[in-house]
N, C-alpha and C positions, 0 to 999 in steps of 0.2 A: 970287358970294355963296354961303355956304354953304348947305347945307338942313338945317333941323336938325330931329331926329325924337326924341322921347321914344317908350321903350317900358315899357309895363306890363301888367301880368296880372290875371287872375281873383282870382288868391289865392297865398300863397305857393307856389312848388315848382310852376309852373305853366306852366315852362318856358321864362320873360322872359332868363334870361345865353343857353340854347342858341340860342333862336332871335334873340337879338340879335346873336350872332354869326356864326350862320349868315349873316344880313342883310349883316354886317360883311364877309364872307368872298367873297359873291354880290357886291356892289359890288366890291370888289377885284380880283375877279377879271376884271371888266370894266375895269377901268384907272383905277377914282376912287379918290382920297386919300378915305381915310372914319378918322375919330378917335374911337373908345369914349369915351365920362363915364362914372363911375358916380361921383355924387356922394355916397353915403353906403353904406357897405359894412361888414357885421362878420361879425368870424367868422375868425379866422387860423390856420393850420396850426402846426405845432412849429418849420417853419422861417421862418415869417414872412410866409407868403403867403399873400394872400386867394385862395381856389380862381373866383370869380368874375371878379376884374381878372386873376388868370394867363391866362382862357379869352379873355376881351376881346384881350388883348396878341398871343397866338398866333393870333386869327384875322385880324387887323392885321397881326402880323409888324415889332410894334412890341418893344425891348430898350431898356427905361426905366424907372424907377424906380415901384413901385404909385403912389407921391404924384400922379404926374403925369397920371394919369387918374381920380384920386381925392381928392375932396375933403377926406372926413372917411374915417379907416377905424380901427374900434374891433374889440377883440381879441376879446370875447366874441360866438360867435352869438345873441346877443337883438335885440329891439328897438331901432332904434338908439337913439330917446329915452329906453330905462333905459340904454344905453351910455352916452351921453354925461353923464348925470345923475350917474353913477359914477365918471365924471372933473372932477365938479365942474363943466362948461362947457356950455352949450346947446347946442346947433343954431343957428347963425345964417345968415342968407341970406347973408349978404356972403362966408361963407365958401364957399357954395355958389355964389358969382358970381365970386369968384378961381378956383375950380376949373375954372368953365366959362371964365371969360375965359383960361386957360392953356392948354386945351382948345381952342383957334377959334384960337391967336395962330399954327398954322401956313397957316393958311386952307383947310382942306381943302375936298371938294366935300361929302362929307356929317360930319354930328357924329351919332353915330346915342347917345341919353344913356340909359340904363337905370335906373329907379328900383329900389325895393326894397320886399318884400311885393305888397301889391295896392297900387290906387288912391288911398286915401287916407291914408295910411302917417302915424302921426303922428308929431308933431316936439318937442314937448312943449309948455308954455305955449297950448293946447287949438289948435296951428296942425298943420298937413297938409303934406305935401311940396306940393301941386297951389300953396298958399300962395305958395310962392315965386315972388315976378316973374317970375325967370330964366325958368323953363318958357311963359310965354306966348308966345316966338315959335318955338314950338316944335309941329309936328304930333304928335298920339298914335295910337301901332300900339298895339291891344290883344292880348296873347297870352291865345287860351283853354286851358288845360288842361282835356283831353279824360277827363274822368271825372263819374260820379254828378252830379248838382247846377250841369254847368258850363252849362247853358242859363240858370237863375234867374243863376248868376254873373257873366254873359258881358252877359245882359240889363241887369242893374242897373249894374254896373260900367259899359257906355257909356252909361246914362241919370245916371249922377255925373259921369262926363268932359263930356256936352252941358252940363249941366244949368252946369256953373261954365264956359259957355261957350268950351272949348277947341276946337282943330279938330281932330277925329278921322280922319286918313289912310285908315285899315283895322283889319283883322283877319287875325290868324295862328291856328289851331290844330296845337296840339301833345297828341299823346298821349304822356301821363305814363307809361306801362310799356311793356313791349313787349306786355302783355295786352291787346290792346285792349276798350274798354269794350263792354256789351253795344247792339247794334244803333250803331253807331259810326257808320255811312254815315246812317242816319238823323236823327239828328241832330247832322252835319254840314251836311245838306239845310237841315236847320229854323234852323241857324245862317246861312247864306247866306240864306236869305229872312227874317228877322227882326231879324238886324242892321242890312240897311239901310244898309250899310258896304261898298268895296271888301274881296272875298275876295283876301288875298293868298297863299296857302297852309297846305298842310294838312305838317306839318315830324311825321315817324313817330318815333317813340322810337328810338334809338340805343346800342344798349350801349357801344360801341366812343366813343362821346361823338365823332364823326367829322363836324366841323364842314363840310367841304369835300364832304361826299355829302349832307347835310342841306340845304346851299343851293341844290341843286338841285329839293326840295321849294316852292321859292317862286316866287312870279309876279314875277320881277325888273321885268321890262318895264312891268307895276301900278304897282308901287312908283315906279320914275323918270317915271312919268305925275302922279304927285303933287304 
């Protein structure tokens, strides 16, 4: 049966595509079929590619069409619920349940599914991604982005995940620049003991966006205990 793991973040740019891929890449390389979702994506380049499901694909080593690991994907980087409102059509789950059921139909070993923005991402009609049926059989990895304010972030954000009853796998941080923030190993610490959560690794900025050195950053071993 598959394992399937939703990833989300503190807040937008919080580093939920690098280290979902990293993840994707660390599985792989151990020898499991693992299949990216990214059920709602915007934001397309000139020649048509979301920069997000490109990074998903090449850390797969999957050569298939963006649709196929992507639900809905709208052209403007906003919101997706003003994207979708732009095109006249909502957000609906069912769209987001074909996406996932195309998603699982090769049965891999993990689905590893990346949401967008933080936590409770809204969908328009005052509904939330977390909303979606689909996401409950589903564990949540939270990625902290490693700056200013990511302790309140980090805190609240898994007291929204318990609190709509999900089950929360871990935690990832990720430092957002190669600057790292001031006293950075301390509260690292304070994140490990206050989370309350398996620490699944600490994943360092990257310039080089070098997915395959990045997934060496994480507790693989954690993770398939899960």
């Amino acid at each position: 049966m598959t394992k399937m793991f939703f990833i989300t973040g503190t807040d937008t740019d919080a580093g939920k595509t690098f280290c979902a891929c990293a993840l994707e890449a660390a599985l792989r390389e151990r020898g499991y079929s693992v299949r990216p979702y990214k059920p709602i994506a915007a934001g397309l380049e000139a020649n048509g590619s979301n920069q997000d499901i490109s990074r998903h694909l090449e850390a797969v080593g999957l050569h298939v069409p963006q649709s196929e690991i992507a639900a809905l994907i709208y052209r403007e980087p906003v919101a997706p619920h003003i994207a979708a409102r732009k095109t006249g059509k909502e957000i609906s789950f069912a769209d987001l349940d074909l996406g996932l059921k195309r998603a699982l139909s090769d049965n891999p070993d993990y689905l590893i599914t990346e949401g967008a923005g933080g936590w409770l991402l809204p969908l328009g009609g005052n509904r939330v991604l977390p909303d979606w049926p689909g996401m409950r059989d589903m564990q949540v990895i939270i990625v902290v982005g490693m700056k200013l304010g990511c302790l309140n972030h980090a805190l609240l954000t898994r007291e929204a995940v318990v609190r709509r009853e999900f089950r929360v796998g871990g935690f990832i941080t990720h430092s957002v620049s190669a600057e790292l923030q001031p006293y950075y190993q301390e509260n690292l610490e304070t994140l490990q003991e206050m989370m309350g959560l398996p620490f699944l690794g600490d994943v360092r900025y990257e310039k080089s966006a070098n997915i395959k050195e990045a997934s060496s950053d994480l507790n693989l071993d954690l993770f398939l205990s899960l």
